[in-house]
C-alpha positions in Angstrom: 2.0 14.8 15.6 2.4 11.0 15.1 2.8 10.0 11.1 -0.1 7.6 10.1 1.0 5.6 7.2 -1.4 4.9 4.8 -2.9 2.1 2.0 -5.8 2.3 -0.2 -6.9 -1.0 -1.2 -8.4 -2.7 -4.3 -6.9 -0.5 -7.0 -7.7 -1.4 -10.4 -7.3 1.9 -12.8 -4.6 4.2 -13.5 -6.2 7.0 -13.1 -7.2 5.9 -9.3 -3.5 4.4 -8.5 -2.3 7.8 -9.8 -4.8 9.8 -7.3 -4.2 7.9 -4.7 0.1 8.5 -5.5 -1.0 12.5 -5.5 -3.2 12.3 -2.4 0.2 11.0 -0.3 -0.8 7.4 0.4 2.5 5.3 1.7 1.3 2.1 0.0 -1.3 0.6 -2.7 -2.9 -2.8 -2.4 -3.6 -5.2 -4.9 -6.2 -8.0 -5.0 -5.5 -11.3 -6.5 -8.5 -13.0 -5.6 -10.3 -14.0 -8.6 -13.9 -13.9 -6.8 -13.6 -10.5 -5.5 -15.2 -7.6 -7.4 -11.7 -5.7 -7.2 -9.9 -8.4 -8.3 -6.8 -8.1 -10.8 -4.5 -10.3 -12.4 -0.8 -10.5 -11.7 -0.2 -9.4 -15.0 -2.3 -6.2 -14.6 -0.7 -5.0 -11.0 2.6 -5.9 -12.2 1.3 -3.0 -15.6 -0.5 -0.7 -12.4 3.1 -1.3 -9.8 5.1 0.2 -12.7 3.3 3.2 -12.3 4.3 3.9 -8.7 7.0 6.6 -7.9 10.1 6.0 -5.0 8.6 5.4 -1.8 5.2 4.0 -2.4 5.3 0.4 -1.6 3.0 -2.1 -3.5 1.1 -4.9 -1.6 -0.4 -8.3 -3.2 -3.4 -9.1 -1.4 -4.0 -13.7 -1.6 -6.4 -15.8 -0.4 -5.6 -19.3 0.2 -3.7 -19.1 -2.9 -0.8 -21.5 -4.0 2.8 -21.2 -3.7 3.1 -21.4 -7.7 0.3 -18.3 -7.5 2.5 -16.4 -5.1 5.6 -16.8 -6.8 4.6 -15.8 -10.1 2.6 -12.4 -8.8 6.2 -11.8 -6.8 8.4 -12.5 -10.0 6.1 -9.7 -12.3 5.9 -7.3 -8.9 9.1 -6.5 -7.3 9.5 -5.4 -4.0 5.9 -6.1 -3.1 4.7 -6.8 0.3 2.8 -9.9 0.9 -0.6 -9.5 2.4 -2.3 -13.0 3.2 -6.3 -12.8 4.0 -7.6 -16.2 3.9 -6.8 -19.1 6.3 -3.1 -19.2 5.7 -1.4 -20.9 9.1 1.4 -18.7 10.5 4.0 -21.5 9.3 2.4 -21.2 5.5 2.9 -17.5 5.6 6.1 -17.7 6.8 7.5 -20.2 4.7 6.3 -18.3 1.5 7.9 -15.1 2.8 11.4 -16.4 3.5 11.3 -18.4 0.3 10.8 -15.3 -1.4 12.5 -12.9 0.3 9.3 -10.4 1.3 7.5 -8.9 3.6 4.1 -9.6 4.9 1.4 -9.0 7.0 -1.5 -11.5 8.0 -5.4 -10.1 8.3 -7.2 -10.9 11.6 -10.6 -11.1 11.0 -12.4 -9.7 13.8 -16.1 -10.9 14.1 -18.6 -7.6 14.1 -20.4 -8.8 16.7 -19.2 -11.9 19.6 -21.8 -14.6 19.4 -23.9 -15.4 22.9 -21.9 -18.2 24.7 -18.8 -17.9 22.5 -15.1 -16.3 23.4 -14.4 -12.9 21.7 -11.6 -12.8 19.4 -8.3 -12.9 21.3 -6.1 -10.7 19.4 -3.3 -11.2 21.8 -3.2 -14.9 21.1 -3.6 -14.1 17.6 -0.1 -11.7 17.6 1.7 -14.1 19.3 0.7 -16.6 16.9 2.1 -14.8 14.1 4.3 -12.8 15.8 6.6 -13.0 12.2 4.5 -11.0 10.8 5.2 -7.2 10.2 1.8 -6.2 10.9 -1.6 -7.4 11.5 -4.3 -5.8 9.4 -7.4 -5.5 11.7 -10.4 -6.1 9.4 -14.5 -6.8 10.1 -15.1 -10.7 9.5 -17.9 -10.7 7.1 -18.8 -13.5 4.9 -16.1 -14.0 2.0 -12.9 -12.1 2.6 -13.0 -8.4 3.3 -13.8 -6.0 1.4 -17.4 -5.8 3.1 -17.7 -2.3 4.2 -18.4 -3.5 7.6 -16.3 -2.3 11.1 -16.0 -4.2 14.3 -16.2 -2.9 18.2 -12.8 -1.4 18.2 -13.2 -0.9 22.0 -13.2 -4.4 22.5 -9.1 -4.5 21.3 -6.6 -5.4 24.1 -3.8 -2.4 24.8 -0.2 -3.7 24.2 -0.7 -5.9 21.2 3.1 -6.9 20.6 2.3 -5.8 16.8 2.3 -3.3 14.5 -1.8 -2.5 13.6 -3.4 -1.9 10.2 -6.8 -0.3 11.0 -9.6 -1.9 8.1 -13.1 -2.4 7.6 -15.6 0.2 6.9 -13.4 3.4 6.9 -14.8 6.0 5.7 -15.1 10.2 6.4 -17.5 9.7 9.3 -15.7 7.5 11.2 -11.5 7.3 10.5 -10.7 9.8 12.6 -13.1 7.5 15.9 -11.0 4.6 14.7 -7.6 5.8 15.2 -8.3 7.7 18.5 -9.6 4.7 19.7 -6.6 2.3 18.7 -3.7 4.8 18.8 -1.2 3.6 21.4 -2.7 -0.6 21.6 0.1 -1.4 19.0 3.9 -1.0 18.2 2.3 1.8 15.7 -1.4 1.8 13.9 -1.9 2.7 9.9 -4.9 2.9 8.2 -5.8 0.4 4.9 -9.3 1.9 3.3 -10.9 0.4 0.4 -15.2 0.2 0.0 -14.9 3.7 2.2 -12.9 5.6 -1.5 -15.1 3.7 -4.0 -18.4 4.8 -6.1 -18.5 0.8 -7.0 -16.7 -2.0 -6.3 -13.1 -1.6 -7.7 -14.0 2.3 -8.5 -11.8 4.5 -6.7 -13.7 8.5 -6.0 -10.8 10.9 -4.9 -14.2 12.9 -3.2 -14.6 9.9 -1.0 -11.3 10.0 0.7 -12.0 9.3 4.3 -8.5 10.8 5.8 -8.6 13.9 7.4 -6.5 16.8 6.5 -5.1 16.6 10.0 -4.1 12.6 9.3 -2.2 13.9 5.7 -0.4 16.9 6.8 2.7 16.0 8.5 3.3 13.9 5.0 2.4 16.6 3.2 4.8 19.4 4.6 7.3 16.5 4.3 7.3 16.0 1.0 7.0 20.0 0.4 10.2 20.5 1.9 11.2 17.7 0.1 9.9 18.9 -3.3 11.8 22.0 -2.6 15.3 20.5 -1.8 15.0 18.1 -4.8 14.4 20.9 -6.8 17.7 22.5 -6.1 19.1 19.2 -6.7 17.9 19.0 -10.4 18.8 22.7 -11.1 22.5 22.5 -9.7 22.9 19.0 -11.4 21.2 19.5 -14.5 18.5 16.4 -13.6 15.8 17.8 -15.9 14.3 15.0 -18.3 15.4 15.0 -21.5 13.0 14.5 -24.7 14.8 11.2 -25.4 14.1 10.0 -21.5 10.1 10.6 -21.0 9.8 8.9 -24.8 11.9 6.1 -23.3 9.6 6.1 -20.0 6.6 6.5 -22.1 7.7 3.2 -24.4 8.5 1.2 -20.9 4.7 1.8 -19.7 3.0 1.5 -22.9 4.9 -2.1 -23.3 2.6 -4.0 -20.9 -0.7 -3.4 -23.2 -2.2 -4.6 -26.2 -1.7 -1.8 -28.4 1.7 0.0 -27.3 1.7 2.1 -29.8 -1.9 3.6 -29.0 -0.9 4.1 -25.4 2.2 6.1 -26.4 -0.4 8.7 -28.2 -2.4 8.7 -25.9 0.1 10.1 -23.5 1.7 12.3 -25.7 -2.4 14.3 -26.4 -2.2 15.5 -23.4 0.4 17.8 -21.9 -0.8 17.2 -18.2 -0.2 13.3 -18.6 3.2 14.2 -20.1 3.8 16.3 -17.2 3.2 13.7 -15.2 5.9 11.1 -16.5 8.5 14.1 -17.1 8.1 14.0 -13.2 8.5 10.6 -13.3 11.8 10.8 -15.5 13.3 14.0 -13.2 12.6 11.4 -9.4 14.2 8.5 -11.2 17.3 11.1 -12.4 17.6 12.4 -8.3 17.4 9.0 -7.6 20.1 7.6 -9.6 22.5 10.8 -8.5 21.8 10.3 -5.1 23.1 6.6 -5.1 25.7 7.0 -6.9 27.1 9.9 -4.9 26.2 7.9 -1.7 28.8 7.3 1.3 27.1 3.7 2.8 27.3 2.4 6.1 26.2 -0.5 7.3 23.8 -1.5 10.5 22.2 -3.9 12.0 18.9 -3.1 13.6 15.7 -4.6 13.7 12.6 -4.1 12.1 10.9 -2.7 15.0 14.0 -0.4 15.5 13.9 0.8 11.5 10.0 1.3 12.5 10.6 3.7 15.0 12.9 6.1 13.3 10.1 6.7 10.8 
């Protein structure tokens, strides 16, 4: 079964960033966009982006933002990808990208329906124009930038798009399954990015509104399973547990990007299923450490299309 990778969109709570973590999702977007309703500051992802575990990849979402803008949300959010949705020229996305040593991806906004008299969207043209990019995200142009709800005629997509494809706009449980069978095979590979389709209100995540199939989830599922199971082994033969002294140190480092420190530290320690949650937290950073440190490296070239593949 092909792997679909996976972002939700528009975080803005813990509690939904941490759902969306259990629920297997490969990467978590956040808007900086001050007029959108899911809108965050850079201070606030960089507090959310602490939260994520090995292997979840945090994207900053701009809009015709400045360099100075960019650079700033990059400094607080390491390792973030780039993801620009306004009217960014492929040379303005580029530039900021090498300057800053990330990845990115540029939105095509695809109109929902082709005017009388006018061409529709070329996407080909489009690919080639920003052919730097590691991935287009394919989203409904609706007035403002995303976030609308809306789909487009994915019919109307060229085959052979010389891209990797991030399906958007309008997912939801009715329809994400139509989506991917209609796009699977027109790119280098296809994901999906959902946002309005897992909300109760704008910027309000609803874990009963996932729109991904079980089918689309299990291959990652069983992954990390067997996963879970070999790490597990791990931690017993080397002693990995987490120690008191490391999950108050964890807690500490999370509770230091808030107001009141000291009132998120209690509030983590009433309840033993958050406290479960950042011993886990403690015990992948401990398998982590042991695992580089006991790691034999060699080095290859290959490109990004190549590392793509193997995945």
């Amino acid at each position: 079964m092909t792997r679909t990778r996976i972002k939700i969109c528009g975080l803005t709570r813990e509690q939904d960033l941490d759902a969306a973590v259990s629920a297997g999702v490969d990467a978590v977007g956040f808007v900086l966009y001050a007029p959108s309703p899911r809108a965050v500051t850079a201070e606030r992802a960089a507090a959310l982006a602490k939260r994520l575990p090995a292997f979840v990849t945090p994207v900053l979402l701009f809009v015709n933002a400045s360099v100075q803008e960019i650079t700033h949300a990059c400094t607080l959010v390491p390792g973030a990808w780039l993801q620009f949705h306004g009217d960014e020229t492929p040379q303005t996305c580029q530039e900021i990208a090498n300057a800053l040593g990330r990845k990115w991806m540029r939105a095509a906004r695809i109109p929902i329906e082709t005017p009388p008299g006018q061409a529709p969207f070329d996407l080909l043209k489009y690919a080639l124009d920003y052919q730097n990019a590691h991935a287009l995200l394919l989203d409904a142009h609706v007035e403002g930038y995303g976030g609308g709800g809306k789909t487009f005629n994915w019919s109307l997509l060229p085959q052979n798009v010389n891209s990797h494809l991030v399906l958007s706009g309008g997912l939801n449980a009715a329809n994400v399954t139509e989506g991917l069978s209609a796009l699977r095979g027109r790119g280098l590979s296809l994901a999906v990015d959902v946002s309005s389709g897992v909300e109760s209100a704008k910027g309000i995540k609803d874990a009963d509104k996932a729109p991904i199939p079980d089918d689309v989830f299990r291959p990652q599922a069983e992954k990390r399973v067997r996963m879970g199971l070999v790490v597990a082994d791990l931690v017993r033969a080397q002693n990995l547990q987490a120690t008191a002294e490391k999950i108050k140190a964890h807690i500490e480092e999370l509770a230091s990007s808030y107001e009141k420190p000291a009132e998120v530290v209690r509030w983590y320690y009433s309840d033993m299923t958050r406290l479960g949650e950042v011993e886990a937290m403690v015990i992948e950073n401990n398998v982590t450490e042991y695992i580089l440190s006991h790691a034999k490296v060699n080095e290859k070239t290959i490109t990004f299309d190549e590392l793509m593949g193997q995945q």
